[in-house]
N, C-alpha and C positions, 0 to 999 in steps of 0.2 A: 085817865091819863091825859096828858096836858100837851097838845099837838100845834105844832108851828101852823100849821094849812086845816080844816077842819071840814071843810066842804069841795072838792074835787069832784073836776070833773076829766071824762074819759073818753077820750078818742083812738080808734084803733083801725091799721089801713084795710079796706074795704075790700073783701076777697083773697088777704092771706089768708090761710089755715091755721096757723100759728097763734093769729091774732085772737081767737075767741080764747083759747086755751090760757096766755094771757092774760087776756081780761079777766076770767073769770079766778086765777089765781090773785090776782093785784084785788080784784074787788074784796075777796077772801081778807087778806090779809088788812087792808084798809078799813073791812068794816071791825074785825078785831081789837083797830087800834082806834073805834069808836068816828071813825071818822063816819062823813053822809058823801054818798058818792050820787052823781049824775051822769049817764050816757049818752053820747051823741046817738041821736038818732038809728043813721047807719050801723054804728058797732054795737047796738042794742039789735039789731038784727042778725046779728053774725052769733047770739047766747039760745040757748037751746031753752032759758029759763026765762021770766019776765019780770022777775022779783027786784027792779031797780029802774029805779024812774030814767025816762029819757029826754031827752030835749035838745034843743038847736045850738049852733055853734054861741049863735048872739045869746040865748039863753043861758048856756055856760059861763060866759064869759062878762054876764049881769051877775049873777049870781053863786058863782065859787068864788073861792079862793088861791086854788091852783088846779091848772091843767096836766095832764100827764096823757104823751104822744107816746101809742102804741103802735112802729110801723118803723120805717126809714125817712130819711129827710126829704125827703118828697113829701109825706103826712105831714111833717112838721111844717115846711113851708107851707101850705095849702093853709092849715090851723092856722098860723100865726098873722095871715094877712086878715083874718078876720080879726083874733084875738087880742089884736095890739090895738083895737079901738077901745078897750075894756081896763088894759093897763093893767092885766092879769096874768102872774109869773107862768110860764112852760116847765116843762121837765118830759125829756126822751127816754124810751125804753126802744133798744133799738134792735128791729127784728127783719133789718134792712140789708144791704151790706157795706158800702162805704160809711157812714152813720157818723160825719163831722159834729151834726147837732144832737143829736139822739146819744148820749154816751154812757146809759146801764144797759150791763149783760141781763139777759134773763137768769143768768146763772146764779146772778148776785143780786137778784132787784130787791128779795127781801132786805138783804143785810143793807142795802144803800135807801130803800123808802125808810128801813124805821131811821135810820142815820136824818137824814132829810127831816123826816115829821119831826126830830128829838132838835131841831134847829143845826143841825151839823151839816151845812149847806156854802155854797157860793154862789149869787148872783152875777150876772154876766148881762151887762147892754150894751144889745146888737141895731145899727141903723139900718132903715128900709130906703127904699128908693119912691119915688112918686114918679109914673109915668101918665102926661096930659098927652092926648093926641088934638092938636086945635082946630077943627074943619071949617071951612070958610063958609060952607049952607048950611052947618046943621050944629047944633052944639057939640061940647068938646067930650071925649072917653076918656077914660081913665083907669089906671090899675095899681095899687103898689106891688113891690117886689121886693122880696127877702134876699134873694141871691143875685138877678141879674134883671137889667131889660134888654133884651136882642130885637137891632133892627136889621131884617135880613128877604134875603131871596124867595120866593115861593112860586111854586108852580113851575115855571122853567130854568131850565141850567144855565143860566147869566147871569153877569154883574151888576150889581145896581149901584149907581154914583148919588156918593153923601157928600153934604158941606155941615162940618161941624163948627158950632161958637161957642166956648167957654165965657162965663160972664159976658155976653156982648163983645166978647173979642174972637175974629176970627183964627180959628183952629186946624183947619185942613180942608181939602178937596177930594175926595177920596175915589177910586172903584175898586170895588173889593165884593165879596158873596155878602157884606153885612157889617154891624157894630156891633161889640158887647160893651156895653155900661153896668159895671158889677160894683157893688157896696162889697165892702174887703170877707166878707160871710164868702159872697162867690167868688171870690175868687181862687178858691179850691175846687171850682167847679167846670162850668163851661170856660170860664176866662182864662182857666189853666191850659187847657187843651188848645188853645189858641194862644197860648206862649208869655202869658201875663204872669206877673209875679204874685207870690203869694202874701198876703198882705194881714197883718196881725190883729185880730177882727178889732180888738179896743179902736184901732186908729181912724182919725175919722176921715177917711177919705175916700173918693172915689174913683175906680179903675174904667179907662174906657180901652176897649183893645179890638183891632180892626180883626173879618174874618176872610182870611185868606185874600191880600189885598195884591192888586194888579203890579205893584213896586214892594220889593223888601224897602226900600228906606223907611216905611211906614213902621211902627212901631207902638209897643203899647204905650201909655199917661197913665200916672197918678196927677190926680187933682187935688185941693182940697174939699173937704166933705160936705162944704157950704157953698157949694159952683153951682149954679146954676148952667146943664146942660142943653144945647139948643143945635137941635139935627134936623134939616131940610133933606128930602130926598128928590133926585130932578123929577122935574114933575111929566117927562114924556115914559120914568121907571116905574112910577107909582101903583101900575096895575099888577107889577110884580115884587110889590113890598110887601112889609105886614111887619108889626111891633109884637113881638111875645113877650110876657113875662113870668118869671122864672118855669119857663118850658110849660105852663098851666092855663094862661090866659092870652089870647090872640085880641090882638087892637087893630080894626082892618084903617088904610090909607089908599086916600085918594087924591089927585092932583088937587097941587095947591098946600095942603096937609103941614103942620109944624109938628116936631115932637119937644116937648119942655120934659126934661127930669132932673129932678130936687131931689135933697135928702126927705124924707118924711118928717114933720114935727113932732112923732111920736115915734117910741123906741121898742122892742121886743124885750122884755125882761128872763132869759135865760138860768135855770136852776140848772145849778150841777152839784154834783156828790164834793165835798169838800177837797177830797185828792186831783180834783180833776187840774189837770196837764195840758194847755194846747198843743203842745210843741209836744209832749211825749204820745197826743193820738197823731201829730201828722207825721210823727217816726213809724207809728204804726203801720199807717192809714196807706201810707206812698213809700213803704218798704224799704227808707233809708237806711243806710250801711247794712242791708245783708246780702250777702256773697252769693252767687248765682252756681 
């Protein structure tokens, strides 16, 4: 049988229940359709069996052909910032519960992977973010981010005051609990909940949206998706800042500290079942037109 993807690999979140039963059904059916499957590490421990080799994300991601996220978008992000160094398609099964990226039921995953393997597919690329922290004694940190980078408050209940620059041009003076800087992925996410618009992932732009800022005048920006972002935090706040991204990876700051975020020069290549709908999951998703 003559299969679009031929060597998969499998990642599944780490401590659902769900997930092994999953896997071990998807492995079933993939080896059927002659495919060679690989296990992450982690969700080779969650099988009751060992009969399938296991290996690392970078492992995977040298040597497949396509990924398949078993978990919620949380997994997927976690995967993809490794995965997008590899330039190796994704595909969700999503065993999460909001699941914007992950978009096969378990209900239906057989009828949509053989769909998938038989080439009856859609491609989707999604932009990442690049967040540098520049420190003036020690070299610079760094993270990408799938959905957001947030610069925000930690440890005490105060505000911290940001000076933002788009391109070299200044932007605002802010005090607020924080910023979110979301590539239009997140902005169904944290960016929403802070009053940002929902942005159509194709577009390429970036969203920055203040969190709970000391003036309503403040408001959220689209930018375009080739700005370079440039956020100073004063430097007598700095002991109670800190850079997250996408809620998974903390970038600590110290006086003095710049933050630079760029778009990534590489992309997340996104599989979905060929019916797939943005606009008919975020009807889903955020419960538009049903009656209370």
């Amino acid at each position: 049988m003559n299969n679009c993807f031929n060597k998969i690999g499998l990642i599944g979140k780490y401590g659902n229940p769900r997930v092994a039963e999953t896997v071990h059904e998807l492995g079933m059916l993939l080896q059927k359709r002659g495919c060679e499957i690989m296990l992450e590490h982690a969700t080779g421990q969650l099988l009751t069996t060992r009969d399938l080799p296991c290996a690392s994300l970078d492992e995977i991601g040298r040597n497949c052909d396509l990924t398949i996220i078993i978990g919620g978008d949380g997994t997927l992000l976690a995967a993809a910032r490794t995965l997008v160094e590899y330039d190796i398609p994704i595909l969700g099964v999503n065993l999460g519960r909001l699941g914007f990226l992950v978009d096969i039921s378990p209900d239906d995953m057989e009828e949509r992977i053989n769909e998938i393997l038989d080439g009856e597919y859609e491609e989707e690329h999604r932009i990442l973010l690049n967040a540098e922290v520049q420190h003036k004694d020690s070299p610079p940190s760094e993270s990408d981010a799938f959905n957001d980078v947030v610069v925000h408050k930690w440890e005490v209940a105060r505000m911290i005051e940001t000076e933002t620059w788009v391109n070299g041009r200044f932007l605002n003076s802010m005090r607020s609990d924080g910023l979110i800087v979301s590539t239009p992925t997140g902005s169904t996410a944290y960016a929403l909940s802070g009053g940002g618009p929902i942005i159509e992932p194709g577009v390429n732009a970036i969203l920055i949206v203040p969190i709970c800022p000391h003036s309503m005048s403040y408001r959220p920006i689209v930018v375009s998706g080739d700005s370079e972002i440039e956020i100073l935090v004063k430097e007598n706040m700095h002991s109670h800042a800190q850079v997250t991204c996408d809620g998974q990876i903390n970038l600590g700051l110290v006086s003095g500290d710049k933050i630079l975020i760029r778009k990534k020069d590489k992309y997340v290549r996104l599989i979905h079942p060929r019916q797939h709908n943005h606009f008919e999951i975020l009807r889903a998703k955020m419960h538009w037109g049903e009656h209370s």
